[in-house]
C-alpha positions as CSV (number, residue, x, y, z in Angstrom):
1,X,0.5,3.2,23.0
2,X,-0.2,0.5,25.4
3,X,-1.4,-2.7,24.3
4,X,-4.4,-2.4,26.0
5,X,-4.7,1.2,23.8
6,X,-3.8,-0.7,20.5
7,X,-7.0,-1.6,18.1
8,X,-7.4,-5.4,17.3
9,X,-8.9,-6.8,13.9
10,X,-11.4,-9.1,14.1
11,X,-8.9,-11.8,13.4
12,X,-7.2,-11.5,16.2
13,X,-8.0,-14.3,18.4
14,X,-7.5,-16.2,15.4
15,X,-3.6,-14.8,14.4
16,X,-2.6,-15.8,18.0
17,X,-4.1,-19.3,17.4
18,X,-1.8,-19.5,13.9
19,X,1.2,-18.5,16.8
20,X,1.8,-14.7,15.6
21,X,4.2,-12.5,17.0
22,X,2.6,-8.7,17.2
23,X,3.9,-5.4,17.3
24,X,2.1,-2.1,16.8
25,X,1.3,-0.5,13.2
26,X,-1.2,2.7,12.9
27,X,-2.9,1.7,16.3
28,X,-3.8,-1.2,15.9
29,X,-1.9,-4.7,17.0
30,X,-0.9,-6.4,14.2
31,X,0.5,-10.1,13.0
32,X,4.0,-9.6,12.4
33,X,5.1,-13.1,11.1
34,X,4.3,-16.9,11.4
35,X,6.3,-19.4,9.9
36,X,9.3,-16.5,9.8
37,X,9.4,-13.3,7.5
38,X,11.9,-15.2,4.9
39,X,9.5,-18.0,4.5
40,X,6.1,-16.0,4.3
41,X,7.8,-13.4,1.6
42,X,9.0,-16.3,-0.1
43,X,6.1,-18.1,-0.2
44,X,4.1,-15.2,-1.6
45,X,7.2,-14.8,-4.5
46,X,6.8,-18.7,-5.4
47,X,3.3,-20.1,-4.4
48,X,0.8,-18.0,-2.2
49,X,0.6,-15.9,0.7
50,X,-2.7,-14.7,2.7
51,X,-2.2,-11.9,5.0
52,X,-4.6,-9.8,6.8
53,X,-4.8,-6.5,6.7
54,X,-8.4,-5.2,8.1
55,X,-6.6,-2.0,9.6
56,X,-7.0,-0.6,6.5
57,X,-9.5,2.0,6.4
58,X,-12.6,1.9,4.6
59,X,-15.1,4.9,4.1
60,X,-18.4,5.3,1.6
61,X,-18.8,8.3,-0.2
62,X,-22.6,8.1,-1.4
63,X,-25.4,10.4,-3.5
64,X,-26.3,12.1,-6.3
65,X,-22.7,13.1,-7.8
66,X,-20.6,11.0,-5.4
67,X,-18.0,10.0,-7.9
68,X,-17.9,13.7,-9.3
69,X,-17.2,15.1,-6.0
70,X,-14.4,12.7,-5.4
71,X,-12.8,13.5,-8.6
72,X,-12.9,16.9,-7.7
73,X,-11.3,15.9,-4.5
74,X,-8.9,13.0,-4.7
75,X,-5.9,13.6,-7.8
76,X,-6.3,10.8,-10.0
77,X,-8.7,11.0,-12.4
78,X,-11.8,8.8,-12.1
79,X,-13.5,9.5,-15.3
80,X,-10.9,7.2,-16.8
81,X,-12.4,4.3,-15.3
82,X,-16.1,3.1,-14.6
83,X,-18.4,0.9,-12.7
84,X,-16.6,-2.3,-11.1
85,X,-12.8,-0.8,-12.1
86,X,-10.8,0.6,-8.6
87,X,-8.1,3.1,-8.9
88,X,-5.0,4.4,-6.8
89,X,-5.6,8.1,-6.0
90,X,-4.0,10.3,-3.5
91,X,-5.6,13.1,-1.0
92,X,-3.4,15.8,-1.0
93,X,-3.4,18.7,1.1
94,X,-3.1,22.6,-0.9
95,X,0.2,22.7,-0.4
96,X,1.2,19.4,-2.5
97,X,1.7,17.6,0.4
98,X,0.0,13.9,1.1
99,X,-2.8,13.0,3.7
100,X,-2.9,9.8,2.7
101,X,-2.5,7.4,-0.4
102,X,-5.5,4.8,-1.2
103,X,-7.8,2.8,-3.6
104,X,-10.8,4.0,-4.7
105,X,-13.6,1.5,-5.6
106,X,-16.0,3.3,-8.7
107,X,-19.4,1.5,-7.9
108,X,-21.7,3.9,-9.2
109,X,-21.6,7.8,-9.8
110,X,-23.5,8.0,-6.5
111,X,-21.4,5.8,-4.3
112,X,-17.5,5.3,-4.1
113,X,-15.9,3.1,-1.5
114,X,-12.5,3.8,-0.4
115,X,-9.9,2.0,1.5
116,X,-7.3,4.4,2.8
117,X,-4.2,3.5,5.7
118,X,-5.1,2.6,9.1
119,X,-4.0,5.7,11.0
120,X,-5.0,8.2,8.4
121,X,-8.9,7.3,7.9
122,X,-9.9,9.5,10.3
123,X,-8.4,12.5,8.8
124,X,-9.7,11.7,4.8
125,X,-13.3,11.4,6.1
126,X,-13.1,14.6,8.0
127,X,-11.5,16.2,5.0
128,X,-14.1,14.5,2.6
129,X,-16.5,15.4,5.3
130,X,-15.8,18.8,5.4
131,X,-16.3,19.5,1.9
132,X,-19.1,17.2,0.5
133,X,-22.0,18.8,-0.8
134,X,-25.8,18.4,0.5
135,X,-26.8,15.2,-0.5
136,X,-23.5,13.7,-0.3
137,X,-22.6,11.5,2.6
138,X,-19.2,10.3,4.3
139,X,-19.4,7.4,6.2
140,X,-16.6,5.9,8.5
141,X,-17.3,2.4,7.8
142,X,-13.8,1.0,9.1
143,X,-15.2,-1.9,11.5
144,X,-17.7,-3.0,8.9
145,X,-15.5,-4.9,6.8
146,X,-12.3,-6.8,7.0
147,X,-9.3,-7.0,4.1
148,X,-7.5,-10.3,3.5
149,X,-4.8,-10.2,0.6
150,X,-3.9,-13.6,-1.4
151,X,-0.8,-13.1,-3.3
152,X,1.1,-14.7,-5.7
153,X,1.2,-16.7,-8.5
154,X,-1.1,-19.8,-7.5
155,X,-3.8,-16.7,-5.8
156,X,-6.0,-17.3,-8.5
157,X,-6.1,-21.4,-7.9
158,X,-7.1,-20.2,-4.1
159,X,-9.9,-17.8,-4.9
160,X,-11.0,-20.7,-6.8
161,X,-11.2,-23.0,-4.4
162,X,-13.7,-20.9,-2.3
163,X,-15.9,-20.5,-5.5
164,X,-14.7,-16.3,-5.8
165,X,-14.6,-15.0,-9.2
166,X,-10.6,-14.5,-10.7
167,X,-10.7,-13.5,-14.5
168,X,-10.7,-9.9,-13.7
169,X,-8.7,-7.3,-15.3
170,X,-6.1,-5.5,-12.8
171,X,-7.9,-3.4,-10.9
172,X,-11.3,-4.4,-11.8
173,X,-13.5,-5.7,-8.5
174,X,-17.0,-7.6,-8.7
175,X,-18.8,-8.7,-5.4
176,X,-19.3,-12.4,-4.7
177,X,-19.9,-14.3,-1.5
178,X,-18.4,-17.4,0.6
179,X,-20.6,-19.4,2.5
180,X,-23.5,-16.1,2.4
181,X,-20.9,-13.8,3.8
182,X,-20.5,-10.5,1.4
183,X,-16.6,-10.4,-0.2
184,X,-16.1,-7.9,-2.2
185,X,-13.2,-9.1,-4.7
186,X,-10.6,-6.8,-6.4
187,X,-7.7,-7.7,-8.6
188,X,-5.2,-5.1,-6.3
189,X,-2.7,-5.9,-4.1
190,X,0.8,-4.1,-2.5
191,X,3.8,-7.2,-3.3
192,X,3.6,-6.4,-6.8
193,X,2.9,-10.4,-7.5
194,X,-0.5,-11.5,-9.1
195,X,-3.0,-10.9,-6.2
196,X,-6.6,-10.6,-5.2
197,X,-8.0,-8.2,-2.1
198,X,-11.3,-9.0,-0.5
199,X,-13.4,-7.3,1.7
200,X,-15.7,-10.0,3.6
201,X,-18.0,-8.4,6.6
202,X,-16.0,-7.5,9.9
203,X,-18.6,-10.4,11.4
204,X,-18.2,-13.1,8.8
205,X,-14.5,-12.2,8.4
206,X,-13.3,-15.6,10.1
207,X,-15.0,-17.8,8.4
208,X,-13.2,-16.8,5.0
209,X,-10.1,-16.3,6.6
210,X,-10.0,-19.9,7.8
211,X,-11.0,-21.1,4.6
212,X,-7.8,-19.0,2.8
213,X,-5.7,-20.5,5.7
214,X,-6.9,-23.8,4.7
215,X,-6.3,-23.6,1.0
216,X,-3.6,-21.7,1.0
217,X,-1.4,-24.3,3.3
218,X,-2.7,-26.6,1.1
219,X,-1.2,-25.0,-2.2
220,X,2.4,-25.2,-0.4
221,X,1.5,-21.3,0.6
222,X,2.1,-19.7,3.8
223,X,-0.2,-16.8,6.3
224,X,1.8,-14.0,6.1
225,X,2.6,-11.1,8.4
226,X,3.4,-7.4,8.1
227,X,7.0,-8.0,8.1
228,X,6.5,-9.9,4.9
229,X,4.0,-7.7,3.6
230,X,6.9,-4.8,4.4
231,X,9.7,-6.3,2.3
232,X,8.2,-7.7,-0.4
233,X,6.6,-4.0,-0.7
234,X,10.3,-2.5,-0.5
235,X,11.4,-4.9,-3.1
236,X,8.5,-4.0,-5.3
237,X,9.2,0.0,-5.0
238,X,5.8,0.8,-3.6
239,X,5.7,4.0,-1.2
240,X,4.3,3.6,2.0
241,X,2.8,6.6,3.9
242,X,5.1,8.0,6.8
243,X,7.9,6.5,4.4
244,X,8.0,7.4,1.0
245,X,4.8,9.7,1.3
246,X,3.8,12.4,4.2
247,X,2.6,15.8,3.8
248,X,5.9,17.1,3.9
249,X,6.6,14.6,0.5
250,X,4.8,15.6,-2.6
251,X,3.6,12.6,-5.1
252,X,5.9,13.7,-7.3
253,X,9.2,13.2,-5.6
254,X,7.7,9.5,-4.4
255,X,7.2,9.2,-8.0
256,X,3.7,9.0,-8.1
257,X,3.2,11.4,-10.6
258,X,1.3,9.0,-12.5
259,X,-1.8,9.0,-10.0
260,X,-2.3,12.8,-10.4
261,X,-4.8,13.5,-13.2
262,X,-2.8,16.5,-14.6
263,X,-6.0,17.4,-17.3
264,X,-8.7,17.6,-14.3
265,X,-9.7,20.9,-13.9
266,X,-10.1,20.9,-9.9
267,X,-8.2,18.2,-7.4
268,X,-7.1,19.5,-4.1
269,X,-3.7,21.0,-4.0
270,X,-3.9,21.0,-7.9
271,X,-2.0,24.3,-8.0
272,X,0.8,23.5,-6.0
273,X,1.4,20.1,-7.5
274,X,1.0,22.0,-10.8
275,X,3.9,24.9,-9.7
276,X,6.2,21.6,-8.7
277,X,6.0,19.8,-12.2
278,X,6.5,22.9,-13.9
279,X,9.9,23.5,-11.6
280,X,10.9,20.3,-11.3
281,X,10.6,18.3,-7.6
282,X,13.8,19.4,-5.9
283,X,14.2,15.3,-4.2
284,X,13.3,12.0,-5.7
285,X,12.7,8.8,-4.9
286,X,15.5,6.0,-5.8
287,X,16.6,2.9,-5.2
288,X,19.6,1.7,-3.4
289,X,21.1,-1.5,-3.4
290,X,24.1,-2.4,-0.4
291,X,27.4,-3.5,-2.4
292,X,28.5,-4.7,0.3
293,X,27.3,-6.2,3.3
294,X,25.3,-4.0,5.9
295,X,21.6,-3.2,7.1
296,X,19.8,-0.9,5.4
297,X,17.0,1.2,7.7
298,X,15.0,4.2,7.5
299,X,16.6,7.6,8.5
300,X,20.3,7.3,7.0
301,X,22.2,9.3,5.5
302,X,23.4,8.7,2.1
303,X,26.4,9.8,0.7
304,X,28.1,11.1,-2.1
305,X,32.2,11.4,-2.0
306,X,31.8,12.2,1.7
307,X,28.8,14.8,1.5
308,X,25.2,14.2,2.4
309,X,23.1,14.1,-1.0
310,X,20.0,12.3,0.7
311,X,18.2,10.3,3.2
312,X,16.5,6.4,3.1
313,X,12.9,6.5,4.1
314,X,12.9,2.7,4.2
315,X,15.4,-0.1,4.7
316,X,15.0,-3.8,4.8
317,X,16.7,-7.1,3.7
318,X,15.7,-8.8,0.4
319,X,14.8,-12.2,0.6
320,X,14.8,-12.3,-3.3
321,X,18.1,-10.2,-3.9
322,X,19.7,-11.3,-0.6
323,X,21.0,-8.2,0.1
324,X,20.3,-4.5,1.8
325,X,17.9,-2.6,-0.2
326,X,16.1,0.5,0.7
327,X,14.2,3.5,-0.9
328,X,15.7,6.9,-0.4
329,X,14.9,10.6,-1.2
330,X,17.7,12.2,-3.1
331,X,18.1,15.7,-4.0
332,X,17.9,16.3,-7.7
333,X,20.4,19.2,-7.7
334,X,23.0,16.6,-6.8
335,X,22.8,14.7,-10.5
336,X,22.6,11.6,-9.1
337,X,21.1,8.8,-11.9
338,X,20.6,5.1,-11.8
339,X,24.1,3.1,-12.2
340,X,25.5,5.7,-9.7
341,X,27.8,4.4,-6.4
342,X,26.9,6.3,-3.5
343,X,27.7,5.3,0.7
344,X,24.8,5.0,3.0
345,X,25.8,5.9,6.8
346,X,25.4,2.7,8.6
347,X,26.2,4.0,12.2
348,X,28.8,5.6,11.5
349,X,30.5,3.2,8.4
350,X,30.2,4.5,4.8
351,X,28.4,1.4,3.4
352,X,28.5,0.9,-0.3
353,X,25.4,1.1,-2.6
354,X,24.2,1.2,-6.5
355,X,21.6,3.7,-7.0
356,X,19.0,1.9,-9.1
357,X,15.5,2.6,-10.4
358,X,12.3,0.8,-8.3
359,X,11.3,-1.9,-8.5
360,X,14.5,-4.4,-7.5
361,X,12.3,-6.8,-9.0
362,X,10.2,-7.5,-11.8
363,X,6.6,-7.2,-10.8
364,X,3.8,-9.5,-11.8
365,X,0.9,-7.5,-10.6
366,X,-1.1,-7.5,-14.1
């Protein structure tokens, strides 16, 4: 895509004013860094980072039996939370593949708000679409709100400043306001530090967003860009669709087994998912740390005494480890456990690496 094709937020007058770089991400032009990706990931493991991220989709699911006809839809199971709670869920396709990963905000039985990846919105509110029964509505609602993140261990101190609610359980959300715009707040985040989310209006976005800015600086923090947002998600283990998900990689080899509701009676592509437990998945996600200096990136080959065992789907530096890390699909057959040497193919140079178990680093998200 051209720039002139590429989506903007409706920050984006305001990101070039901060002095972002941009690059393309799921259509849209995004902030990539500020200050530098070091600083801004370090900033968000030691003080407070804001980013924003108002690609993200968003979509409203509303009437009578909302909430039953996404659980009957989406795999995780939300009859194990309630009103004001959010949840990770997955839309899979019937063959046990993965349309997209997202959250999904329980605010009533009749109405669930979801917040799926930038370039796969379209397709979940077709599919949703598609399928909903009368009286059950799908709205597209991605320009009506914006999503700013605050991250890290002083992101409660922040929300405070601006008067927003922060003694919330993980994963809980209650809606608030800052100077009358409408944030919704929720206590979910993707650096696997302590974190909030919001979801001001797409119109009144700027106005809290300057505000974070403001307070965050303030708190020794930094704005953050998607290159932060990338490796602190890599050192945190968290799959990212295209990546560690597609629909060509089941849940359960990106070990996300956990946000399939196995005891639901109906999900989409229940029965495949199902048929792969039972066998076992034939790749799985891992870890894999460089022993030795090299750059780790998506699309390698990885190793075992000369003979190809697997493939990284991510690859980054750690600012927190200070070395290569990157996630990789492994095939199961090849007995591979965590401890294991193995050799990523760096252009051609076997490149030492311990196969470990995500995250690389302890997480702080509850």
């Amino acid at each position: 895509m051209s720039d002139a094709e590429l989506q903007q937020g409706p920050l984006h007058a305001v990101h070039t004013e901060l002095g972002a770089t941009f690059a393309p991400f799921g259509g849209w032009q995004m902030p990539v860094s500020y200050a530098g990706v070091v600083a801004e990931h370090t900033a968000v493991r030691e003080a407070v980072g804001v980013f924003d991220v108002s690609h993200l989709g968003k979509a409203l699911v509303a009437g009578p039996g909302a909430a039953e006809f996404v659980n009957a839809s989406l795999t995780n199971d939300l009859g194990k939370i309630g009103p004001g709670q959010a949840q990770y869920t997955l839309c899979a396709t019937e063959s046990g593949g993965v349309v997209d990963d997202l959250i999904a905000y329980y605010v009533s039985d009749d109405e669930v708000f979801l917040v799926p990846n930038a370039a796969n919105t379209a397709a979940v509110v077709a599919e949703l679409a598609a399928r909903a029964p009368a009286g059950v509505s799908v709205t597209d609602q991605h320009r009506d709100f914006a999503v700013l993140a605050v991250q890290g261990p002083k992101s409660a101190e922040i929300l405070a400043v601006l008067g927003l609610p922060t003694d919330m359980d993980y994963m809980a959300f209650a809606d608030a306001s800052v100077g009358g715009t409408p944030v919704r707040v929720c206590r979910t985040g993707y650096t696997g530090e302590h974190g909030y989310e919001l979801l001001p209006t797409w119109d009144g976005a700027e106005a809290v967003f300057r505000a974070l800015v403001t307070a965050v600086r303030a708190a020794g923090g930094e704005v953050a860009g998607l290159g932060a947002r990338d490796t602190l998600r890599t050192e945190a283990g968290y799959p990212l669709h295209g990546h560690e998900l597609s629909t060509e990689i089941s849940p359960l080899q990106a070990r996300c087994g956990w946000a399939i509701g196995w005891r639901k009676p109906q999900f989409w592509g229940r029965e495949a998912l199902l048929a792969e437990k039972e066998a076992g998945p034939g790749r799985k996600m891992w870890g894999i740390k460089a022993l030795d200096r090299g750059v780790l990136r998506q699309g390698q080959s990885v190793l075992r005494d000369g003979a190809p065992v697997g493939e990284t789907t991510s690859g980054t530096f750690s600012p927190t480890l200070k070395v290569g890390i990157a996630l990789a699909l492994i095939d199961t057959d090849s007995g591979i456990a965590a401890g294991d040497q193995v050799e990523v193919d760096v252009r051609g140079r076997a490149l030492r690496c311990e196969v470990v178990t995500p995250p690389f680093v302890p997480l702080h998200t509850k």
